[in-house]
C-alpha positions as a Markdown table, in Angstrom:
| # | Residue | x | y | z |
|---|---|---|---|---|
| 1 | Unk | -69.0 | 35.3 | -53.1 |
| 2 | Unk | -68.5 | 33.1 | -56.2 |
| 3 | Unk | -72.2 | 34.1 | -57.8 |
| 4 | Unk | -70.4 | 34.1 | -61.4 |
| 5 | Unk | -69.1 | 30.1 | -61.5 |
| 6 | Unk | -70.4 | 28.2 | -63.4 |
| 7 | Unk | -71.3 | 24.1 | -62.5 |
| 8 | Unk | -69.9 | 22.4 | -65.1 |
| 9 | Unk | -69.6 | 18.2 | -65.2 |
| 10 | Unk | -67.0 | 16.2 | -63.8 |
| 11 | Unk | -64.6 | 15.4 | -67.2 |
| 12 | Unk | -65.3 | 18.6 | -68.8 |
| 13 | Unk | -62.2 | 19.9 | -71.2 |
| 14 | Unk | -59.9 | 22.2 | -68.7 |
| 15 | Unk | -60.4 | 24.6 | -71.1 |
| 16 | Unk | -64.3 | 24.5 | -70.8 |
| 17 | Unk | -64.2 | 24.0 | -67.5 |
| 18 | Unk | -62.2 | 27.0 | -66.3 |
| 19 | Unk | -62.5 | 29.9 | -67.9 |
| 20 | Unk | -62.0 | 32.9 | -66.1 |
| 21 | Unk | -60.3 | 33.4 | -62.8 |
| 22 | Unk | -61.4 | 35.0 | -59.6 |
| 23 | Unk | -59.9 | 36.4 | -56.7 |
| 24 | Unk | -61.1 | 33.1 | -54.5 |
| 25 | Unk | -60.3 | 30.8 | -57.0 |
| 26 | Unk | -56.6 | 32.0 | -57.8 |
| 27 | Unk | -56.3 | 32.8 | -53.2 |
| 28 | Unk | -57.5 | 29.1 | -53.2 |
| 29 | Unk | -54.6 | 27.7 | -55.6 |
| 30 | Unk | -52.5 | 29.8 | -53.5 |
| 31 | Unk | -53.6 | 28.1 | -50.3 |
| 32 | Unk | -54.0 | 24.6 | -51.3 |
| 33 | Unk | -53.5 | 23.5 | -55.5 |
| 34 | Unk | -54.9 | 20.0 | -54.9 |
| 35 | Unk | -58.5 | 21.4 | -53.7 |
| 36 | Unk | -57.6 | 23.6 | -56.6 |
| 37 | Unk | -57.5 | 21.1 | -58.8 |
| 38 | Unk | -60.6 | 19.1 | -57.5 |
| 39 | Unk | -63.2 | 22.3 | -57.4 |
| 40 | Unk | -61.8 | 24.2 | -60.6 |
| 41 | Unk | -60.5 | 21.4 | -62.7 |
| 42 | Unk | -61.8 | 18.5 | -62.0 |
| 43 | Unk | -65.1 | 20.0 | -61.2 |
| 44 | Unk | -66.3 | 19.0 | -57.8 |
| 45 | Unk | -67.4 | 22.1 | -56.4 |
| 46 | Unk | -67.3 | 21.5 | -52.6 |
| 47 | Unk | -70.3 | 22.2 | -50.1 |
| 48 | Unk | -70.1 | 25.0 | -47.9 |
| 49 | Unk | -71.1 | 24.9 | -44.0 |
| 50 | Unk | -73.2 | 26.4 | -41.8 |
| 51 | Unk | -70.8 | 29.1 | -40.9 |
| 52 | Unk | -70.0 | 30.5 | -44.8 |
| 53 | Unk | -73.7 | 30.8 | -45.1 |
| 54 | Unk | -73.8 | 32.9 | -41.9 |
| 55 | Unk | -71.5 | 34.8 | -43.8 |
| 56 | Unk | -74.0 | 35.4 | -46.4 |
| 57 | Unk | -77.0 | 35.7 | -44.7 |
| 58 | Unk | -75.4 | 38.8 | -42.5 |
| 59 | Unk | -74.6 | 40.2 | -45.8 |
| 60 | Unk | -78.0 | 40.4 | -46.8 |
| 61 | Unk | -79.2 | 41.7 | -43.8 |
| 62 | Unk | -76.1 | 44.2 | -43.6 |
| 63 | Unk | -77.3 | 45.7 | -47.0 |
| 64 | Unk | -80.7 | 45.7 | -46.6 |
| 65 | Unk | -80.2 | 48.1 | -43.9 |
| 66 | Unk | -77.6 | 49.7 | -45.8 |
| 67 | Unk | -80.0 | 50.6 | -48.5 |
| 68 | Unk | -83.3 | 51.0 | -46.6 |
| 69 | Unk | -81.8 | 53.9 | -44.0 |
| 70 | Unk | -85.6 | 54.5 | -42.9 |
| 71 | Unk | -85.6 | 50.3 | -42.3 |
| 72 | Unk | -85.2 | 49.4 | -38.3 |
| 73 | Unk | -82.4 | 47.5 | -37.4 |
| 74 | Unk | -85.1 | 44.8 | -36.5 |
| 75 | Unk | -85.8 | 44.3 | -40.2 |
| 76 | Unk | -82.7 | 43.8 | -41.0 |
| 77 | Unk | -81.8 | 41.3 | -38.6 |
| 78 | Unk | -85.1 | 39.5 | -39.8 |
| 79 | Unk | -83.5 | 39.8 | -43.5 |
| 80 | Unk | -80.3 | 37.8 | -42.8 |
| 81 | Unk | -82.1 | 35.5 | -40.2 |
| 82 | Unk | -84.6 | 34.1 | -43.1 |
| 83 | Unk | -81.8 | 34.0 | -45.4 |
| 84 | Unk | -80.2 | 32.2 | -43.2 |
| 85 | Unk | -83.4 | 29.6 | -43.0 |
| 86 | Unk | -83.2 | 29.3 | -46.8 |
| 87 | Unk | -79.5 | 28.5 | -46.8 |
| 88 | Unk | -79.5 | 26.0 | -44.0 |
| 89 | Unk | -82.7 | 24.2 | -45.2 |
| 90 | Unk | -81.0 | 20.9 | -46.3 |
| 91 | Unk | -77.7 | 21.2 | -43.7 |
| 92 | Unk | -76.7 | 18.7 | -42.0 |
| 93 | Unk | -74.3 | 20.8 | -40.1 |
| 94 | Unk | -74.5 | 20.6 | -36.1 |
| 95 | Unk | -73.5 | 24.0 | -35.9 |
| 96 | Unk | -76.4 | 25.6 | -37.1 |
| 97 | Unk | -78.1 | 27.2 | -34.1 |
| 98 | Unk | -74.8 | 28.3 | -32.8 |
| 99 | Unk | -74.5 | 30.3 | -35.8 |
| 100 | Unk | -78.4 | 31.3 | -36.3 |
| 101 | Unk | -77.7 | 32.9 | -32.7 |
| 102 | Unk | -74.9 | 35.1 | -34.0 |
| 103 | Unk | -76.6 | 37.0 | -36.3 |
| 104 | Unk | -78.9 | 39.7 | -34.8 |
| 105 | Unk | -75.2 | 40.9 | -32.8 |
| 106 | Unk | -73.0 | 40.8 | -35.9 |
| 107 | Unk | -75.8 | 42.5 | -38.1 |
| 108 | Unk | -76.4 | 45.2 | -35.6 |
| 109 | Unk | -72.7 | 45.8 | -35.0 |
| 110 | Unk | -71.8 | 45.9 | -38.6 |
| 111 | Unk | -75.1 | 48.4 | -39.6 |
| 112 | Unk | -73.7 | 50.7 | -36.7 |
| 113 | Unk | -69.9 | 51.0 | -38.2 |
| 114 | Unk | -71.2 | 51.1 | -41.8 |
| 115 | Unk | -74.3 | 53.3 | -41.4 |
| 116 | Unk | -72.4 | 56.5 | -41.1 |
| 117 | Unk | -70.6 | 56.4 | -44.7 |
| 118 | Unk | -74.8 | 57.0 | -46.1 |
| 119 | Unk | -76.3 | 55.1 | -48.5 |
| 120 | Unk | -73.8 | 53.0 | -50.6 |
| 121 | Unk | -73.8 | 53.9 | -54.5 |
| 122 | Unk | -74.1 | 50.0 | -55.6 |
| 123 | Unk | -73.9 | 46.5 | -53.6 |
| 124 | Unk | -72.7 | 43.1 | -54.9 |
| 125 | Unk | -70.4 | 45.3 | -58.5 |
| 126 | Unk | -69.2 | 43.1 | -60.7 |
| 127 | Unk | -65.7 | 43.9 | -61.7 |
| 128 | Unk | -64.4 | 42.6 | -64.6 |
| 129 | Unk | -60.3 | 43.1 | -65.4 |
| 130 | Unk | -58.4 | 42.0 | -68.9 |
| 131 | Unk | -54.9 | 42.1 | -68.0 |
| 132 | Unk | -52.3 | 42.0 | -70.7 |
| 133 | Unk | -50.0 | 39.5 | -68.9 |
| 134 | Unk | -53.1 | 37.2 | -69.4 |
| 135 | Unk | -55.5 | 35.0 | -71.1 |
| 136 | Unk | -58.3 | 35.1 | -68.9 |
| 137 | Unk | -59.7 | 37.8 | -67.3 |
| 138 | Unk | -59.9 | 38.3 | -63.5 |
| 139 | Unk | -63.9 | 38.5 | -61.9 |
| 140 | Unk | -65.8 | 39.3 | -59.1 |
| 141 | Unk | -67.9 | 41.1 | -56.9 |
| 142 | Unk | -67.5 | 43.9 | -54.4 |
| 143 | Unk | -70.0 | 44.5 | -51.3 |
| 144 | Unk | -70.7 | 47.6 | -50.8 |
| 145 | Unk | -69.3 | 50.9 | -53.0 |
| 146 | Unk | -69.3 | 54.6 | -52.4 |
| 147 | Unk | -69.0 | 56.3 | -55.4 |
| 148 | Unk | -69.2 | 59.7 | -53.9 |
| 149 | Unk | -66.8 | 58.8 | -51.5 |
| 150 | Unk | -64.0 | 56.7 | -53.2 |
| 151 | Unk | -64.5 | 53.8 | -51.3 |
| 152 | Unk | -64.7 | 50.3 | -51.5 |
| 153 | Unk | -65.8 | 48.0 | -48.7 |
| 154 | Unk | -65.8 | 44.0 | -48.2 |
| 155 | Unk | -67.5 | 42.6 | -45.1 |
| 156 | Unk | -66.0 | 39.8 | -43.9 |
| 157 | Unk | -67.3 | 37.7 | -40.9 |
| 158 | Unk | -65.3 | 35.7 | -38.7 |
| 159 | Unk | -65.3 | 34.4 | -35.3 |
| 160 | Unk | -61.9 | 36.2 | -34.4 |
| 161 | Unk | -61.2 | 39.2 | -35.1 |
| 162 | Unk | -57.8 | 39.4 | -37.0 |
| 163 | Unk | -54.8 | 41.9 | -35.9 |
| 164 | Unk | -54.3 | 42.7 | -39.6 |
| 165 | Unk | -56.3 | 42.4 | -43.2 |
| 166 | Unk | -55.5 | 38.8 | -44.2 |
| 167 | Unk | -53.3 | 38.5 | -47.4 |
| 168 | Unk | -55.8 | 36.3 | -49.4 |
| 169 | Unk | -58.8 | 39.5 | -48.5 |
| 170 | Unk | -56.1 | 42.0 | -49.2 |
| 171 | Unk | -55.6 | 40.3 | -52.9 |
| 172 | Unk | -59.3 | 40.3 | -53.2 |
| 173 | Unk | -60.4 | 44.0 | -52.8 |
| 174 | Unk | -57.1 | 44.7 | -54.6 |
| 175 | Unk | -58.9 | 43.7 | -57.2 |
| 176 | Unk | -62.0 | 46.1 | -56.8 |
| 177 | Unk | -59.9 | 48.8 | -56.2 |
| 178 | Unk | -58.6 | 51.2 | -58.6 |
| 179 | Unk | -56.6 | 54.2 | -58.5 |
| 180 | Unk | -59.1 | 56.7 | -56.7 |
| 181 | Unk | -60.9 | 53.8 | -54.6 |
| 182 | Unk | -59.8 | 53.1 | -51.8 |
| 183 | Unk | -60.7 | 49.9 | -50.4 |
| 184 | Unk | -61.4 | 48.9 | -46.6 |
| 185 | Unk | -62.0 | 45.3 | -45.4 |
| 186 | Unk | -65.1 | 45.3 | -42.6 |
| 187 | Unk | -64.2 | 42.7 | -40.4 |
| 188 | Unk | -67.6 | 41.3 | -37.8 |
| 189 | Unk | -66.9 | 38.9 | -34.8 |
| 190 | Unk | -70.1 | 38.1 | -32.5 |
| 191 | Unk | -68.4 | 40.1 | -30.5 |
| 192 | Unk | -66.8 | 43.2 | -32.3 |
| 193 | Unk | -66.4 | 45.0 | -35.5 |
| 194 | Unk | -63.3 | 47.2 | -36.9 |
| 195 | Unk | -62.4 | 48.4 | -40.3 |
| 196 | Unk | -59.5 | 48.5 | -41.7 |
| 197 | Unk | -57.8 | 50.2 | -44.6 |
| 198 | Unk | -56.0 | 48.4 | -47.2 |
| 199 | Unk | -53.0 | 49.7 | -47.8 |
| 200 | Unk | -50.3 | 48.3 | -51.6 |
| 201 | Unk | -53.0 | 47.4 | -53.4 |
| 202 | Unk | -51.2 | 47.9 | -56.5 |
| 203 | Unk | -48.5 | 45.0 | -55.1 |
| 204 | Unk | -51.9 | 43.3 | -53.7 |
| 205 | Unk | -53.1 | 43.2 | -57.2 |
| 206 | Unk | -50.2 | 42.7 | -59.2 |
| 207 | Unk | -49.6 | 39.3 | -56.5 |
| 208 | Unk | -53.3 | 38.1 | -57.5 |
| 209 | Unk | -52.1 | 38.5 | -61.5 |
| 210 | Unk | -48.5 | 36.9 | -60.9 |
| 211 | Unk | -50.9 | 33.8 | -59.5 |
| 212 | Unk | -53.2 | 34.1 | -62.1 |
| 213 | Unk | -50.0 | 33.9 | -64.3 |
| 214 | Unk | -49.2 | 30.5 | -62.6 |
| 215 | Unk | -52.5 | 29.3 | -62.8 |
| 216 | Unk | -52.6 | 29.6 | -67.0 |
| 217 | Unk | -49.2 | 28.0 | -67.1 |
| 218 | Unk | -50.7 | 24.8 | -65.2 |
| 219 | Unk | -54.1 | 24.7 | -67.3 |
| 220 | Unk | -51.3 | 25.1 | -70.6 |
| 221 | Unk | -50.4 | 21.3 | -69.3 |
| 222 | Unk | -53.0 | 19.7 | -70.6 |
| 223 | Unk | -57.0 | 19.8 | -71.7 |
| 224 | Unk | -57.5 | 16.4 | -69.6 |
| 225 | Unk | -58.7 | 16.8 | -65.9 |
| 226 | Unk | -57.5 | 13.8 | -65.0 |
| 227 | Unk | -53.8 | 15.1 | -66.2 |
| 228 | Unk | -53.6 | 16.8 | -63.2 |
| 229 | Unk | -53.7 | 14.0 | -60.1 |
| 230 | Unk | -50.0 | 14.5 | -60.3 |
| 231 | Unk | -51.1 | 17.4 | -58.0 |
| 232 | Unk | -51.5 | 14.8 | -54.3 |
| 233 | Unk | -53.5 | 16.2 | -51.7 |
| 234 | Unk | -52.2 | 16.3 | -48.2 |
| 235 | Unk | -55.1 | 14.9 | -46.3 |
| 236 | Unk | -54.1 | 16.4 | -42.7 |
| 237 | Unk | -54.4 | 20.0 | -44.4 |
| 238 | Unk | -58.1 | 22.3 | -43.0 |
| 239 | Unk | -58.9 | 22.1 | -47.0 |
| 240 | Unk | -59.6 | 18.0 | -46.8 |
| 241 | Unk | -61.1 | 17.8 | -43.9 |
| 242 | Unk | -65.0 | 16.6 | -44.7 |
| 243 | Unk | -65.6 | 13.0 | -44.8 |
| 244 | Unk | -67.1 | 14.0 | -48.7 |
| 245 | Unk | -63.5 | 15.3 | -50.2 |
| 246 | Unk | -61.6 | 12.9 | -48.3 |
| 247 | Unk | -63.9 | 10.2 | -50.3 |
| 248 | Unk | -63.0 | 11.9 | -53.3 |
| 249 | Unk | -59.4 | 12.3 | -52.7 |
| 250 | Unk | -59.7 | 8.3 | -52.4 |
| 251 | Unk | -61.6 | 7.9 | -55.7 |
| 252 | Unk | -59.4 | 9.5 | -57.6 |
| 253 | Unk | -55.9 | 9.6 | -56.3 |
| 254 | Unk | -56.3 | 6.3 | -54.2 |
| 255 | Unk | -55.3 | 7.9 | -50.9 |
């Protein structure tokens, strides 16, 4: 979760604009440069739907119960359901009782395989690395750690539950992670729940620093957003799919 960005105007320098990286913003350059571009240079943050702020909302809940052990599991549903509410207040997004109704599973499973490891030492760390290969440092924020215990966990929701830890999550707890942490990746369907153990997180993290690397050789370009509409967007890809970046993509590139 991206608490540290900072909404900057459209036309800001590049330089002003963009000025540390993060493990989304460098997995989102890897995935798709021209949304890239748009969010982190251009400055046109995209909305988020109903189902990222599910996301959020079971994370509340998940460490309120967490950090409240005596707390019913009740509570803690009732945490994530009204942050939910606050979230979803303004969305237009049809999908939002579909996803209201997944919460009280997905917080329960996810409090019953995380309440065994205790009490975690800190929730929502902000990790701060100055690499020497770089210019900018690399941000962001862990879920839950267990100091006592060498751990660091990410919850991740989803409505499938993946074979594997996805290579874009792998990069990001890489970067939590340090020699004697270990890092795990808590994935929560509706349905189920596993945890899995990240395994290379030193290639993990030196991958998330060779893109970071990338990154500051594009920004190097040029100080000019618009510099960088050489950088098309392929409409067709999952990243351009609302009608509100679409618009955009046609007010600035013409496509």
């Amino acid at each position: 979760m991206n608490f540290f960005r900072e909404t900057k105007p459209p036309g800001t320098p590049v330089s002003e604009m963009y000025t540390r990286h993060s493990p989304s913003s460098l997995n989102l350059y890897a995935a798709c440069p021209s949304m890239f571009v748009l969010e982190r240079i251009m400055g046109y943050p995209q909305t988020v739907g109903a189902i990222a702020h599910r996301g959020s909302a079971i994370e509340a809940g998940v460490a309120y119960g967490l950090l409240h052990p005596e707390a019913s599991e009740k509570r803690a549903i009732e945490v994530a359901s009204d942050k939910y509410g606050q979230l979803t207040a303004l969305s237009g997004d049809n999908r939002r009782e579909k996803f209201y109704d997944d919460i009280p599973d997905m917080v329960a499973q996810a409090l019953d395989e995380l309440r065994p490891l205790g009490i975690p030492t800190n929730t929502q760390g902000y990790i701060e690395e100055k690499h020497p290969e770089l210019r900018l440092p690399i941000v962001g924020y862990y879920d839950f750690m267990y100091e006592d215990k060498g751990l660091i966990i990410d919850l991740k929701t989803t409505d499938k539950m993946p074979s594997e830890i996805k290579i874009g999550h792998a990069r990001q707890v890489s970067h939590y992670t340090t020699d004697n942490q270990e890092g795990r990746l808590c994935y929560c369907t509706p349905k189920k729940v596993q945890t899995l153990r990240l395994e290379n997180a030193r290639e993990h993290k030196r991958a998330l620093v060779n893109i970071a690397k990338q990154v500051e050789n594009l920004l190097a370009l040029s100080n000019d957003p618009g510099f960088f509409k050489f950088i098309v967007p392929d409409l067709d890809a999952f990243y351009w799919k609302s009608p509100a970046s679409r618009q955009l993509a046609f007010e600035i590139w013409g496509i």
